[in-house]
N, C-alpha and C positions, 0 to 999 in steps of 0.2 A: 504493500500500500504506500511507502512512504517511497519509494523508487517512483512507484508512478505520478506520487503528485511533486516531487521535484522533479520530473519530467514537464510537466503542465506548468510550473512554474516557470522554469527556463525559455519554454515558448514564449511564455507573453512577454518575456522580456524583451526581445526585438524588437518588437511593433514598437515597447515606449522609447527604445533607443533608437529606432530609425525615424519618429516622430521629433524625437528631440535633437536629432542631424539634419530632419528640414528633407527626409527621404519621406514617399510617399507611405501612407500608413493610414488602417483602417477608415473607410469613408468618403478618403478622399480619391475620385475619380482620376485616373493615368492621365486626360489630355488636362488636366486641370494643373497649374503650381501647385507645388507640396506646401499645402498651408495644412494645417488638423485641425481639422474642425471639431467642434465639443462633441464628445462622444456622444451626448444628451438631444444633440441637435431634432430638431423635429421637422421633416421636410412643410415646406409650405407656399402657396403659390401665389404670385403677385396679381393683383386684378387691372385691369387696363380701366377701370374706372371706382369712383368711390360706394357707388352702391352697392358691388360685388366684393368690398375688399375682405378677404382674412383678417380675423383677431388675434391681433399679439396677444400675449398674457404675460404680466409681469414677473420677471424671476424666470421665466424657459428662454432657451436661445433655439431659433430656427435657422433654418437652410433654405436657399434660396436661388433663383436663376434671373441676368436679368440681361435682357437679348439687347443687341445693337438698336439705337433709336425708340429704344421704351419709356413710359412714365409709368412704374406699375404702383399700385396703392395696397396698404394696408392697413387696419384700424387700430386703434385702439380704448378699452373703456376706461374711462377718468373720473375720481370723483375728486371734492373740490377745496380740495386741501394738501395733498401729496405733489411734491414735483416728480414729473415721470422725465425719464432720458430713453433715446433709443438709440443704439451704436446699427451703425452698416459696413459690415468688412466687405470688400468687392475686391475678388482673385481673379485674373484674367489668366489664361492659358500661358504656359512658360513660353511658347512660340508668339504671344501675339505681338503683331506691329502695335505701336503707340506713336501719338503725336505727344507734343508736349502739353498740349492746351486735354489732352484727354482725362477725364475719373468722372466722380461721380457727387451728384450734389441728392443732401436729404433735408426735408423741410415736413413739418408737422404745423396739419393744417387743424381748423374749425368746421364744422358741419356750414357754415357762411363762409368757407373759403377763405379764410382771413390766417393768415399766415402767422404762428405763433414760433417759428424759428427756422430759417436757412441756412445750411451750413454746404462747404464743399469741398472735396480732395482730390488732387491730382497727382500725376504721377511725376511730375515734372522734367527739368531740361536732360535725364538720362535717359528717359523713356524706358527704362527698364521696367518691364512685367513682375509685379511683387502685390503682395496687398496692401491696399489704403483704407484706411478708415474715418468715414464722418459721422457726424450725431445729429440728434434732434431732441427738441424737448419742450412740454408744456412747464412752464413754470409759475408758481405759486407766491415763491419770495427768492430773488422778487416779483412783486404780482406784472403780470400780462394785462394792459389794459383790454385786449381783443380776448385773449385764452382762458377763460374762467369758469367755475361753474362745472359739477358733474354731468358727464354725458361722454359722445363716442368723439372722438380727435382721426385725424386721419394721417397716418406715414406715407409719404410720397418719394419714389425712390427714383432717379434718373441717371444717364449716362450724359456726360461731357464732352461734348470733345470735335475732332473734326473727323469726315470722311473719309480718310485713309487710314487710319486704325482697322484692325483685324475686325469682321464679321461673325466672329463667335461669340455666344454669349459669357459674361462672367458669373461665379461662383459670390453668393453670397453669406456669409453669418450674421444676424441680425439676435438683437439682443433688446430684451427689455426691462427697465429698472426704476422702482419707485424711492423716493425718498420722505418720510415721514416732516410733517411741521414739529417744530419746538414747541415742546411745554411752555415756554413762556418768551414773549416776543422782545428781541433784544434789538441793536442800530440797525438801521438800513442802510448804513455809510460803510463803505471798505476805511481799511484803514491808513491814515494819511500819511504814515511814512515805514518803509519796511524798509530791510537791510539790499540795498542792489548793487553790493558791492560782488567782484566777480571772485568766487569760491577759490582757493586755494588747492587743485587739484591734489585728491587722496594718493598717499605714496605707499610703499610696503611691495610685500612679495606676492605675486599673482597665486592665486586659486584657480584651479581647473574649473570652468562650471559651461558645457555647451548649453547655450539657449534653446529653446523649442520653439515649437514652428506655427504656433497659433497662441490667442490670448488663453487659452484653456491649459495647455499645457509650456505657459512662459515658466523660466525657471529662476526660483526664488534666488533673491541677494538682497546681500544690505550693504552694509558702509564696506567697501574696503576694492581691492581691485581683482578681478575675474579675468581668465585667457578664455579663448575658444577657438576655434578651426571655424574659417568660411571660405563659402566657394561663390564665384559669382552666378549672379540670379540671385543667392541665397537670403531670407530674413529670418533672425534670430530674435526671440522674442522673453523678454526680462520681467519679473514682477518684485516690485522694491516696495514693504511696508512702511509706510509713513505714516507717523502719528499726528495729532491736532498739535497744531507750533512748531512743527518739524519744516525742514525748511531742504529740500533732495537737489542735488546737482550729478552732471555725469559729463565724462570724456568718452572718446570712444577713439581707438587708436589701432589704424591698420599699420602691419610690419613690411618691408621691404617686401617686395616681389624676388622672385629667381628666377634667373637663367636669361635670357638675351631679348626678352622685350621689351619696349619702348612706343613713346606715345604719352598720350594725353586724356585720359576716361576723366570727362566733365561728370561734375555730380557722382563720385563712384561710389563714396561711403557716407551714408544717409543716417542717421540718429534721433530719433522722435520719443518728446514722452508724453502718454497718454494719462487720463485721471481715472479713478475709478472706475467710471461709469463709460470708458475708452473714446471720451472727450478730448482729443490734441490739444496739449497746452504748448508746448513750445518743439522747435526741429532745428536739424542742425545739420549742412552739408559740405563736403570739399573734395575738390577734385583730387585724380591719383595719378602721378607719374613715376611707378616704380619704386620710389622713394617713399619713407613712414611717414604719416600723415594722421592727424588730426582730426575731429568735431567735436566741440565743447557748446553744451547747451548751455544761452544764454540764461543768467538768473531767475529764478524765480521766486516770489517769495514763499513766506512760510505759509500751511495750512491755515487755513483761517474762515470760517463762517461766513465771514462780511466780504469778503475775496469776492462774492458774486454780484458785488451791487459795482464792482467794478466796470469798465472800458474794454481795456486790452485784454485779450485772449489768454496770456500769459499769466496774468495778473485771475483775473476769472473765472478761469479753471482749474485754481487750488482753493477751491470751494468747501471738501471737505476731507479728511483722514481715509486711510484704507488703502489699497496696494495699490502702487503707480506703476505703470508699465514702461519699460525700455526697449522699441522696435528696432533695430539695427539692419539693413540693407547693406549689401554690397551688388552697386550695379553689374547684371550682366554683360555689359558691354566693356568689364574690366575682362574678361576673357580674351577678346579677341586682340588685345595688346601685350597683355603678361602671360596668357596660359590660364590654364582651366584652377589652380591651386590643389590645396586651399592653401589660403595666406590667415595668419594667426594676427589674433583681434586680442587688443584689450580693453578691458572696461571699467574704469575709471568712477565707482560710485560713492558719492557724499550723501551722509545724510544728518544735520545739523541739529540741534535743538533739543531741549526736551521733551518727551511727553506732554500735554496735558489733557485737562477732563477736556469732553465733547461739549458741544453748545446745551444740551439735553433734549433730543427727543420724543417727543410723544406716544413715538409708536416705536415697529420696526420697520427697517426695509425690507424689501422685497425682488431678489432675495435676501436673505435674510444675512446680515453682520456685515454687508458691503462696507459702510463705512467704520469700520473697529480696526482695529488690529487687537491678534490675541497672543500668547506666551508662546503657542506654538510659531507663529508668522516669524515672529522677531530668532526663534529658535534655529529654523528654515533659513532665514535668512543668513545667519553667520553664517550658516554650513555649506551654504549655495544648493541646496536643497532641489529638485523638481518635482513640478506636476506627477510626473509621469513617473516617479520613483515612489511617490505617495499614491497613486491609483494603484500600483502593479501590486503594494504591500496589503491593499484591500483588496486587490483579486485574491492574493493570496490568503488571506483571513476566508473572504467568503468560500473559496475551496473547502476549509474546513480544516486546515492543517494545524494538527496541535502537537505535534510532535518537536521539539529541541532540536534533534538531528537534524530533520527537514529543514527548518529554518537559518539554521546555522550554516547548511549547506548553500543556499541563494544566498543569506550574507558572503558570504567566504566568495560566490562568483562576481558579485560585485566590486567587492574588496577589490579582487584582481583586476577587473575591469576597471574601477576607479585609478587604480595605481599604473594603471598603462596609459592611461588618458590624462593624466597629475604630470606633462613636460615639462620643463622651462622651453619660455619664451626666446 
């Protein structure tokens, strides 16, 4: 018995390792970019108008397709107190052509068509094929003078861009998320002076930690600096606990290229961090000519409540506490001057301040603990911890494995595997 279910064990382990190298893995269709979509994902289909749209439901994440020159709709029900957010990931084929001017824009509308938020993402001057992500959102505080009021809201999903981009459709993950009002209502003002001086990039010895290949399976870190291997095409995806007052900065840092190419990959190594609710608050890009190169994400400040009555995007999306994401791209088009790699990455994470209490509450989110951080996150985080290392140990729980040996034995292959993948830079 205990042979076969460390048998069973060791399978699954591929899948979260080839998910967390950005290789295709469960779910995700062959012509599609190797993004991993949430295991959980729930296929769902976009309506070409708002009468017919599908209901999101807070807390599930769906799958989704969304063809060249579409506006497809999806609903959602509101009642009249929660801020809702909706994220939309759009995976175009690893093959597809892009212009620059191409992605995708999402806006949540009123049963009156009245527009309660726009947002949009592109893929920009690399044109490299990876996923982007925009949001949408009814908000409450602060209040929406048009968006108010319980009833159904409608998700409006579109493609950007121009006529020569590829004619297949992209892959989407769409997410939805509520946020509870405070027990007791506190300034409507952001605050008037916060620290924007530029971070003191973290130093010390690298930690192994590959990123994964979707927000489901980003791999946890905290303060201190992470390697990884990437190849081009490739995005590597990070989840960093930040607390209320906490105040995250990040570098992101490619190494020399090998062997005898040359050239100029505009836009090669791309650096983005997303908020909780995978709301883009600030990005960071620089070309690559063989030579180690840089992206340092511009300031932001600390977590803070009143962050959202803010202006700038930067500034307004450190709205509330809870795991911030680290998207990392390396353009495809760094290939065809250096070689296929991989070229070794580091990642450069700050995270400032102390803890404090939350604003308080009323309720919870949905799902549930979005905006917390807990003993285990912060735990995760030193160790550089992943998704996919925490699922595989609950597959193996729900097998039913209660034996010492067994367990001992998957530690012990990991071990070795960790220790073969732990290089220097």
């Amino acid at each position: 018995m205990g042979a076969v279910l460390c048998t069973a064990a060791a399978a699954s382990w591929p899948t979260a390792t080839a998910a967390a190298a950005g290789t295709p893995s469960t779910g995700v269709s062959s012509a599609a970019s190797s993004y991993a979509f949430a295991e959980n994902a729930q296929p769902v289909d976009g309506a070409k108008g708002a009468t017919d749209a599908s209901l999101l439901e807070a807390g599930k994440t769906y799958r989704s397709s969304l063809p060249k020159d579409a506006k497809l709709y999806y609903s959602l029900h509101l009642d009249a107190a929660s801020n809702a957010y909706v994220s939309v990931t759009a995976i175009p084929r690893a093959d597809a052509t892009l212009s620059i001017t191409d992605g995708i824009r999402v806006s949540v509308q009123d049963v009156d068509n009245h527009s309660c938020s726009n947002e949009r993402a592109r893929f920009g001057a690399a044109k490299s094929p990876h996923p982007i992500t925009a949001w949408g959102a009814r908000t409450t505080s602060p209040a929406d003078p048009v968006c108010q009021g319980t009833g159904t809201y409608y998700v409006v999903v579109e493609r950007t861009g121009t006529a020569d981009s590829s004619p297949a459709a992209w892959d989407l993950e769409i997410t939805a998320t509520t946020e509870p009002r405070l027990k007791q209502a506190g300034s409507t003002s952001p605050p008037k002076a916060w620290n924007s001086a530029s971070p003191t990039p973290v130093s010390g010895a690298a930690k192994h930690s590959q990123g994964g290949a979707g927000f489901s399976r980003a791999a946890t870190v905290g303060q201190g600096v992470w390697s990884a291997d990437i190849t081009p095409g490739q995005t590597l995806f990070y989840k960093v606990p930040v607390g209320w007052g906490q105040q995250p900065s990040a570098t992101a840092e490619l190494g020399s290229a090998n062997g005898d190419g040359h050239g100029y990959a505009i836009d090669a190594l791309a650096l983005t961090l997303y908020n909780p609710v995978r709301a883009d608050v600030e990005d960071a890009n620089v070309g690559y000519d063989g030579k180690q190169k840089s992206a340092s994400l511009a300031t932001v400040p600390a977590v803070d409540y009143t962050n959202r009555y803010a202006i700038p995007d930067h500034v307004n999306g450190m709205r509330f506490a809870g795991s911030y994401y680290l998207v990392v791209h390396l353009a495809a088009g760094v290939a065809d001057k250096f070689g296929d790699g991989p070229f070794r990455l580091r990642l450069r994470v700050g995270v400032e301040g102390t803890p404090q209490d939350g604003p308080g509450y009323e309720g919870q989110s949905v799902p549930g603990n979005v905006f917390e951080i807990t003993a285990q996150d912060r735990q995760a985080a030193a160790e550089g911890g992943t998704a996919d290392a925490h699922a595989t140990m609950k597959a193996v729980a729900a097998a039913g494995i209660g034996t010492g040996t067994v367990v001992l034995a998957v530690l012990g292959v990991w071990t070795v595997a960790a220790r073969r993948r732990a290089r220097a830079w």
